[in-house]
N, C-alpha and C positions, 0 to 999 in steps of 0.2 A: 384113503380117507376121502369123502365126498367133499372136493369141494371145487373148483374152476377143471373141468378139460386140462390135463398136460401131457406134453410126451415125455417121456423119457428122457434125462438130459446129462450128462456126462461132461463136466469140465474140467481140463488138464490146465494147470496152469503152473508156471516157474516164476520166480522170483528174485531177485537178486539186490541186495541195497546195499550198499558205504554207508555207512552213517558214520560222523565224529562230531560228538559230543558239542564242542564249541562253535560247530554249524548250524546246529538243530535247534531249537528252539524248545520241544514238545516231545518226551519218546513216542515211540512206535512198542507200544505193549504186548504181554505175549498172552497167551491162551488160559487162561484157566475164569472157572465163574465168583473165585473172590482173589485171593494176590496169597504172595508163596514171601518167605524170607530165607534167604543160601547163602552160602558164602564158607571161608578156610581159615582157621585159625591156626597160626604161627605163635611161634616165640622171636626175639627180639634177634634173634640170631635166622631166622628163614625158616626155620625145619618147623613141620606140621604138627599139630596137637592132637591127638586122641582124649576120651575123654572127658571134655571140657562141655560144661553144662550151660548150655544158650537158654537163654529165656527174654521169649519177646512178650511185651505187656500193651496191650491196647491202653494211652493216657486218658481215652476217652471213657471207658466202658470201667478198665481197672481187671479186664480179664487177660490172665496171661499163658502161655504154653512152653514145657519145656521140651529141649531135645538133649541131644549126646553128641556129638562130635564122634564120625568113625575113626578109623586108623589110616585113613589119609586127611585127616583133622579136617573132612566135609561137616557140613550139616545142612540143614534141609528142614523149614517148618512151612507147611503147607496150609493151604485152605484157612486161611487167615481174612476175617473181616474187613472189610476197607477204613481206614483211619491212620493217626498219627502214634507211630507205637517207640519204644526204645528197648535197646537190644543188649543186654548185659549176659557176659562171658564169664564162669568164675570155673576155678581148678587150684586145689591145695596148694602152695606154694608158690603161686602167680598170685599179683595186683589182680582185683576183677577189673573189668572194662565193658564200661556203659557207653553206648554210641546212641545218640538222641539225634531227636529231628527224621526219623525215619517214615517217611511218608506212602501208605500204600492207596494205589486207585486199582479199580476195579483191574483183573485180571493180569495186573503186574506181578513181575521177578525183579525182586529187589537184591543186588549181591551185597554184602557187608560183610567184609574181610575184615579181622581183629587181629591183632597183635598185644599178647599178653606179657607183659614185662615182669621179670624176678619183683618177691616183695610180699610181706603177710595177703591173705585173702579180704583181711577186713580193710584195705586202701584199695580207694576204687579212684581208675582213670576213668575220665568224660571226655567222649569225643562228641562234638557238634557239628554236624556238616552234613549236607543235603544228600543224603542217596543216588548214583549214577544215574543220568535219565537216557543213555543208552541202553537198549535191550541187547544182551549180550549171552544168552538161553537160549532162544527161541526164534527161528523165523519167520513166525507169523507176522501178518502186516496188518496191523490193528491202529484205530486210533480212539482214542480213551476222552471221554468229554467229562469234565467235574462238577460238581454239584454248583460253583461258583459260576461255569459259562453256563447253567442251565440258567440259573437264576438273575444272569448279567444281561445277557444277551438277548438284543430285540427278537422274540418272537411273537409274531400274527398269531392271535387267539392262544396263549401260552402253549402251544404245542411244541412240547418237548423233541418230537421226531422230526421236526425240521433241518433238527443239530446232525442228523445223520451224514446230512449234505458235505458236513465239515470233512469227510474223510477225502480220501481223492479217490477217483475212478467212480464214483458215489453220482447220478445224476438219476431227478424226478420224472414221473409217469403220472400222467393223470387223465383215471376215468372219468368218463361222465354217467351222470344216470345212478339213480339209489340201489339197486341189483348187484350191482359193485362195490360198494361203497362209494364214498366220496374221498374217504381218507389218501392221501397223496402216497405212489409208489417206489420202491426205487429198483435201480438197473444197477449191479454193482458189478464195473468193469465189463461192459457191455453187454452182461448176461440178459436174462428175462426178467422182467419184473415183478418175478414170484416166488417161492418155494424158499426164501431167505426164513431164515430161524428165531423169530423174536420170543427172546427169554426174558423172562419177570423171574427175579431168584431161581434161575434155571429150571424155571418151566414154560414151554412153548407156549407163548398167549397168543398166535396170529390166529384171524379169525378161516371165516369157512373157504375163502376163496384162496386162502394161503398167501395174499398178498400184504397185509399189513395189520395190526393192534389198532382200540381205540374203537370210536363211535362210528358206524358207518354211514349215520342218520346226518352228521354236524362236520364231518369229516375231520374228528379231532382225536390227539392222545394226549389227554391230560394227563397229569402227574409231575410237576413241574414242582409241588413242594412234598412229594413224594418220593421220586427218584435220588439218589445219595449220586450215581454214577451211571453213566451206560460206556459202552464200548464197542464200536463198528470194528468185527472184523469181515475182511474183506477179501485174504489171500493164506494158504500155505498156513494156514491154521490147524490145531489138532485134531487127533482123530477123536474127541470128547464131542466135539459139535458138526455135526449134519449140516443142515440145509444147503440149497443150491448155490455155491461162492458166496455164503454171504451170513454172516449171524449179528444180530443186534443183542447185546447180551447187558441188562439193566439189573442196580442193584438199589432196592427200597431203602431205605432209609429207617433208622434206630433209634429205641430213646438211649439215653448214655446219664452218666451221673449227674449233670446238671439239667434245668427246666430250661428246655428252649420250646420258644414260639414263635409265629407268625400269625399274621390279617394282613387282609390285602382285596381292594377291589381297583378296578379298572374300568371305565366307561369311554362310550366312543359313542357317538350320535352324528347324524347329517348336520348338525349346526358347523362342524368342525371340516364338513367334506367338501368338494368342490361338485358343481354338481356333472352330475353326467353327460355326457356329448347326446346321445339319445331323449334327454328329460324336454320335456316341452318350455322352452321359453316362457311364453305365457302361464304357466301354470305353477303355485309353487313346489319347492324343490321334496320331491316324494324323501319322507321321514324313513330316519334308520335308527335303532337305536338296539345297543349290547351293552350288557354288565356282566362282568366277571368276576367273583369275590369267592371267597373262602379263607381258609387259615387250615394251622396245623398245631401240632401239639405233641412234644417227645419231652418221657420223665422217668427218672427213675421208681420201682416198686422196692426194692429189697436193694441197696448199693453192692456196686461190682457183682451183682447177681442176676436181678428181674430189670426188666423195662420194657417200655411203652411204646409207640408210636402211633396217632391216628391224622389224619386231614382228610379235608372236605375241599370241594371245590365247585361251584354252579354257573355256570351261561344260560343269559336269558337274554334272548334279542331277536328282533324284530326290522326285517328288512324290506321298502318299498322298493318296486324295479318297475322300470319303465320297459316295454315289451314293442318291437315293431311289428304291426301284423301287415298283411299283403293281402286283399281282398279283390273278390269283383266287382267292380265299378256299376251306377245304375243300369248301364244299360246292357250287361251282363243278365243282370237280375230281371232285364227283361225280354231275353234272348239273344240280344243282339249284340255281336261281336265283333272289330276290326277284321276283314280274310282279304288280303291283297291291297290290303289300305281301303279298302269301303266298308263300313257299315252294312254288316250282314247277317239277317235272321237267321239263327241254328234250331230257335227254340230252346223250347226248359223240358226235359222232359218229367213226365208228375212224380215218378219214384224219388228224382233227384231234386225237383223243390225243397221239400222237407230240411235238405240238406243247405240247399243253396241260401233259403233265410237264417239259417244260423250266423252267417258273415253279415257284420254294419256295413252299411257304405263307406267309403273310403272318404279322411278330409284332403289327402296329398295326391291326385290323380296321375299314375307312370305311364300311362298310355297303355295299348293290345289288350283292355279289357279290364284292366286292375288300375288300384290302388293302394295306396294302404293308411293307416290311423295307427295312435299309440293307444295301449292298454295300458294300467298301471294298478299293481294291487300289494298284498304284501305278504312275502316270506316269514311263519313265525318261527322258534324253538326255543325248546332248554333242554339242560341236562345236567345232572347229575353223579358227581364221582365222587369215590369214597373208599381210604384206606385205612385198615388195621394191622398192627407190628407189633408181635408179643416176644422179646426172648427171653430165658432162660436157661442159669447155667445153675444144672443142678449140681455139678462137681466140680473136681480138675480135671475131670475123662469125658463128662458128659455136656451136652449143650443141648439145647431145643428151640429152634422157632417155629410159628404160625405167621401167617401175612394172609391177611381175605382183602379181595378190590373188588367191588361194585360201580357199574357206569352204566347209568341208563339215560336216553336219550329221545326225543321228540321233533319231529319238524313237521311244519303244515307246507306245503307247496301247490298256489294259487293254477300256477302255469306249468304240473306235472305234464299232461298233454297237450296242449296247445297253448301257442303264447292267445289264445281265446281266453279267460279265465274260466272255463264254465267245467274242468274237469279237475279238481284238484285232488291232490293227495294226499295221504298223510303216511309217515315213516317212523316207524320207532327199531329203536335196538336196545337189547338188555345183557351184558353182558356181566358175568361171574367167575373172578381167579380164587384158587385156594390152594396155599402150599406148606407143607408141614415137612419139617427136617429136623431130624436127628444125626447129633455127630459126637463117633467117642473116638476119643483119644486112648487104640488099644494100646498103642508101646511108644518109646521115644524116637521110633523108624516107621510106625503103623496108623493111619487114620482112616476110619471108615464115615461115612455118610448113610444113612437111608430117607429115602425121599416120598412123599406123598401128593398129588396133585389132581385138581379137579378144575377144568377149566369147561364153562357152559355159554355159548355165545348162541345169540338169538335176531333173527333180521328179519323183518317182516313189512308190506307196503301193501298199501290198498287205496284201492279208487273213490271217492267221495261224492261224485258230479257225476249225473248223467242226464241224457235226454232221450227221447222215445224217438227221435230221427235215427239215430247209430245205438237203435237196440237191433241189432241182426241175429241173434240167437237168443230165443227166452230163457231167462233165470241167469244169462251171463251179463258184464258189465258191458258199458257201450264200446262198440267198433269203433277204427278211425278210418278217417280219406284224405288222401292225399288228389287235390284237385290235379293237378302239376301246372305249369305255366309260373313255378314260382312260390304259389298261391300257399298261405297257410295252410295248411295239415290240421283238421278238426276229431275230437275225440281223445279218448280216455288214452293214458299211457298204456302200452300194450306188454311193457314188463312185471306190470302189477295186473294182479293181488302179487305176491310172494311172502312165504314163513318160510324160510330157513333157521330150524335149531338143531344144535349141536351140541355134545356131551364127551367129554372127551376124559376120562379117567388112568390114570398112570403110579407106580410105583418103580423107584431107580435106587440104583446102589452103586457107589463107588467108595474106591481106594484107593489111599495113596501110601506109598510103600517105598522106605528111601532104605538101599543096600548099597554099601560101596559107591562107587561111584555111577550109580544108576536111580534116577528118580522116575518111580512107576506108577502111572495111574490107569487104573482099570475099572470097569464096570458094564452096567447094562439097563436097561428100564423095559419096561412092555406099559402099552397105552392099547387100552379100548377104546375106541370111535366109534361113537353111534349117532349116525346123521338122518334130522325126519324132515323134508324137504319138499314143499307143493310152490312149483314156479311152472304154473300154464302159460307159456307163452304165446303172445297174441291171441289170446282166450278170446277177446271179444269181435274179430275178423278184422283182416284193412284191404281196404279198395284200394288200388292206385291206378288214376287218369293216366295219359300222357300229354294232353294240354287241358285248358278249359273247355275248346269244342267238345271236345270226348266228355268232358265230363258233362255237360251241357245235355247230351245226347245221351248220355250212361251208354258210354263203352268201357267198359274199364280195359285194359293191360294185364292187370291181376289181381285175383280176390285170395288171400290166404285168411283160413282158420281150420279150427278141429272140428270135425263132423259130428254131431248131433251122439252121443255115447261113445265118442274116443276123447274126451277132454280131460278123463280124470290123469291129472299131473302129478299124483302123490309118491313119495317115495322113502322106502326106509333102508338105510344103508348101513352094516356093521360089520367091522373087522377090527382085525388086532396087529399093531405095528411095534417089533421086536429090534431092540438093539444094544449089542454087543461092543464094545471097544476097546484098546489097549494101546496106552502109548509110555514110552520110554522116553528119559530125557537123559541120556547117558553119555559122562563128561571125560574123553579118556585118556583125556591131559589136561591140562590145568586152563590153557586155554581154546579147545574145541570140544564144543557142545553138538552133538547128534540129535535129534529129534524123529524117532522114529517110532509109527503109530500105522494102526490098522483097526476100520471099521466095518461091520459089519449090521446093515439095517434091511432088514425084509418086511416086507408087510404079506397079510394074508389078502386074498382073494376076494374082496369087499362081498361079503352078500348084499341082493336088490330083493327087494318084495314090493308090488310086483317089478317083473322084470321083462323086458319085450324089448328085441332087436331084432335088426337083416343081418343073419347068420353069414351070407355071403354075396353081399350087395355087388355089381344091381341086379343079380341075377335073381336073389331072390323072393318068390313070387309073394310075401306075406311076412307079418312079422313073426316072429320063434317065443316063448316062452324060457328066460333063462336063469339062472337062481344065483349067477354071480355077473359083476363088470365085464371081466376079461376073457377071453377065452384061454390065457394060457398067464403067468403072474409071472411078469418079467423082473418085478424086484427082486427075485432071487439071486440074480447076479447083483447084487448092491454092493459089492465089495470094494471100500477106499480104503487105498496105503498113503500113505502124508510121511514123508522125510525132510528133514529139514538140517543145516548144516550151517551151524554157526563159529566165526571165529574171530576171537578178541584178544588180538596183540598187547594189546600195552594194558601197567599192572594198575593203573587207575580208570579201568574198565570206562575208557571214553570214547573208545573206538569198536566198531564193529562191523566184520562182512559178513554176509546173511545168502544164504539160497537156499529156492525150497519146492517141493515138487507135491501136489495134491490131486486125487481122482474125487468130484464130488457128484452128488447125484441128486434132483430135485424128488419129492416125492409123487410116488404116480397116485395120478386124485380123478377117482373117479365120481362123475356129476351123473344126475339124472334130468 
């Protein structure tokens, strides 16, 4: 897929955790992209039940699903919504038994062991009690954030992905510069700060560079009254999810039988700020001002059937910044420069005038030629997000969701290329999720899913300011120079213009398949990627001095740009990325859990139009004409085995030892 340069990356990692129940605070969840409900039914005597008909009901939705207990009185109901559900057990000649308060967050295994006591069917026992929060299934090392720390907890600019940080081994990266986004990165467990798996209802929404979701223009991921749940895993996770150690795996949020809402605004202005160490005393404190607001809105259409979900959310703000710049001094500007501590003519010479009056004189004088003065102008933006949530259950077998998110975004930047203001920019991004799922219920041991996705992310920056001194190639935008000595850096950002848009369409399937004591989930998805890509770097040339004299004298050091019919940057990039998985969750004794899974993700050989490389640098003498990335497509060895090995002593599932062994691979992302 076209998006950042990466190499190949392969990481082995092992795991091992104690966890007990009474020391933990929080579980450590297992793998899956909604929550699973297992567990053994007995009789009053110890010996297992076959049989016996489990039915779990969502309290919130009123939808519920049933299974069968096998002949070692397992069961197993999987891919289950997240919400607050209860679990009733009934079998001819048994009391039923209702176990409430059963609570599922995204990608949890919840066990809930029953015991049916002798007694007509129509006397039901209630049992009340909080579901284990040790994970005692799975050795994935995941940690699970709720709708309530999203909505609790301070976050700068409601940015839901902040929470990521919560896990451990979890720490941020941050680019500078709109080409990359702004959006914050992470390194999980010291890895790279890339190629991690961000799912929206288990569909990959990272944008082009594969580094993170959200706006790349405001550096935000809203969705803060959108998201129901997310969950960082991080380790020893299944072989259902890819990316390079590391998936963020988010779940939208549902209307249910009752009207809930929200409104909500948020403002912050300079009145409230201190002022900056940079801002001029004398002058007053440069205005800042942001507003945040939106609501939301989830309701029923048809009860325990249809429902709703939509929210909105907008930023609008507006930031003055005080800017240091570093200048030549007057007498600079009239040749004349400190050399050996005297005052000495070098001269101006006339190509570099033009240049030279671009810089004010300086009010703060540093000495050897320079000065410098503050600048002060102001940062605008907004943007715009927007979710839709439709489910429906057409049966007991059948279920169907849609979920569309829209985020578009805007920024002006005064001081794109120079803290001069005279080059600014402006940055927009448009970004589009669409996901459509189907799930039937074939038998009381059989669920399949089919999945539809369409995700189109767009990033584009352009230069606004220029001046006829740093026009060095006609019909391009202005060059820059770097004086050196210090000195401010004048002209146009040289990572702009860029459009990067992206189209990325997919279709997946899975199953989950509960035999014996073996719970099986298998599938696969194919995604088309088709990336159209124009980033002319340093399109407009940069000079670099290496003091004032030099510059003074135009000597440069170095002149780099594209020669006069080698500029065109465009590029179109498409291939198909294929993947296959299968994992087991096979228990084969009451208390040791296996976890054993095998992936299998290739991608094709990215086609380039046009395409032009040194087939065997540096020897060679010209560039080649070539119709793919690589010369040889090493994802075909993409093959991960994931074993995992869980064991839970004691019969009120509070304890747990865990180890677990994973091969993962980043994807290889070819850039033009």
């Amino acid at each position: 897929m076209p998006r950042s340069a990466t190499i190949r990356a392969a990481i082995a990692t092992v795991t091992l955790a104690v966890l007990v129940g009474a020391a933990v605070p929080e579980a450590l969840e297992a793998q899956a992209v909604r929550a699973t409900i297992l567990g053994v039914v007995q009789d009053i005597s110890g010996a297992v039940m076959p049989g016996v008909t489990i039915e779990v009901r969502n309290l919130e939705t009123g939808i519920a699903q049933s299974v069968i207990t096998n002949t070692q009185g397992r069961y197993n109901a999987p891919d289950l919504a997240i919400g607050t559900y209860e679990v009733q057990a009934s079998l001819q000649g048994f009391r039923s038994v209702v176990h409430k308060g059963v609570t599922l967050r995204v990608g949890s295994q919840n066990v809930i062991d029953l015991t049916l006591p002798l007694g007509p069917i129509e006397e039901t026992v209630t049992v009340t009690r909080e579901s284990p929060i040790v994970e005692t299934t799975s050795s994935a090392v995941a940690t699970t954030i709720e709708q309530k720390q999203i909505a609790d907890l301070p976050l700068n600019g409601r940015n839901y992905a902040q929470l990521i940080t919560l896990a451990p081994a979890v720490t941020t990266v941050t680019f500078a510069g709109s080409l990359f986004g702004r959006q914050t990165v992470y390194s999980v467990a010291g890895g790279r700060p890339e190629g991690q798996a961000f799912l929206l209802d288990n569909t990959n929404v990272a944008n082009f560079w594969n580094r993170a979701a959200g706006s790349g223009v405001l550096g935000t991921t809203l969705g803060v009254e959108a998201i129901a749940e997310f969950q960082t895993l991080t380790n020893t996770y299944s072989a259902q999810f890819g990316g390079g150690g590391g998936v963020i795996n988010a779940v939208t949020r549902s209307g249910t039988n009752s009207v809930h809402g929200s409104a909500f605004e948020f403002a912050r202005n300079s009145k409230f700020d201190a002022r900056n160490f940079f801002d001029d005393p004398a002058q007053p404190k440069p205005p800042f001002t942001k507003n945040q607001y939106g609501g939301s809105l989830g309701a029923p259409i048809r009860k325990d059937k249809a429902f709703v979900f939509v929210t909105y959310e907008g930023i609008t703000q507006s930031l003055a910044e005080t800017r240091i710049v570093t200048v030549p001094d007057a007498n600079a500007h009239s040749g004349l420069i400190p050399i050996g501590g005297v005052l000495t003519s070098v001269g101006v010479n006339a190509a570099v005038r033009p240049v030279l009056d671009l810089y004010p004189l300086p009010t703060t004088p540093l000495g050897g030629g320079v000065g410098q003065l503050n600048q002060v102008d102001s940062t605008t933006g907004h943007e715009n997000y927007g979710l839709g949530r439709f489910d429906y259950t057409l049966s007991a077998h059948d279920s169907i969701f849609a979920r569309y998110v829209t985020d578009t975004a805007y920024l002006f930047e005064p001081f794109s290329g120079s803290n001069l203001p005279l080059w600014p920019a402006t940055n927009r991004t448009s970004n589009q999720y669409v996901t459509a799922e189907e799930r039937r219920v074939v038998s009381s041991s059989v669920i399949n899913q089919v999945r539809f996705g369409v995700v189109r992310t767009r990033e584009l920056a352009d230069n606004t300011g220029e001046v006829s001194a740093l026009q060095f190639f006609p019909g391009r935008m202005n060059g820059t120079v770097n004086p050196g000595s210090g000195i401010t850096v004048v002209g146009a950002n040289q990572l702009n213009p860029f459009d990067i848009l992206q189209r990325k369409y997919s279709v997946a399937d899975d199953v989950y398949w509960t035999t014996g004591t073996h719970s099986i989930k298998a599938g696969g998805s194919l995604e088309r990627q088709e990336t159209d890509i124009n980033a002319p770097f340093q399109w407009g040339g940069v000079w670099t001095f290496g003091s004032l004299q030099a510059f003074l004298q135009n000597q440069p050091t170095s002149v780099v740009g594209a020669l006069p019919g080698q500029d065109d940057a465009f590029r179109l990039f498409r291939e198909w990325d294929v993947t296959a998985y299968v994992q087991d969750e096979w228990k084969p004794t009451g208390t040791l859990t296996l976890n054993l899974g095998l992936r299998y993700a290739p991608t094709t050989n990215a086609s380039v139009a046009p395409g032009v490389t040194l087939v065997d640098p540096p020897r060679s003498p010209a560039f080649t004409p070539v119709d793919t990335v690589f010369a040889k497509n090493a994802s075909l060895k993409n093959v991960d085995p994931r074993l995992g090995i869980v064991y839970d002593p004691s019969v009120d599932h509070r304890t747990s030892i865990r180890g677990g062994f994973g091969l993962f691979h980043n994807v290889i992302a070819p850039c033009g």
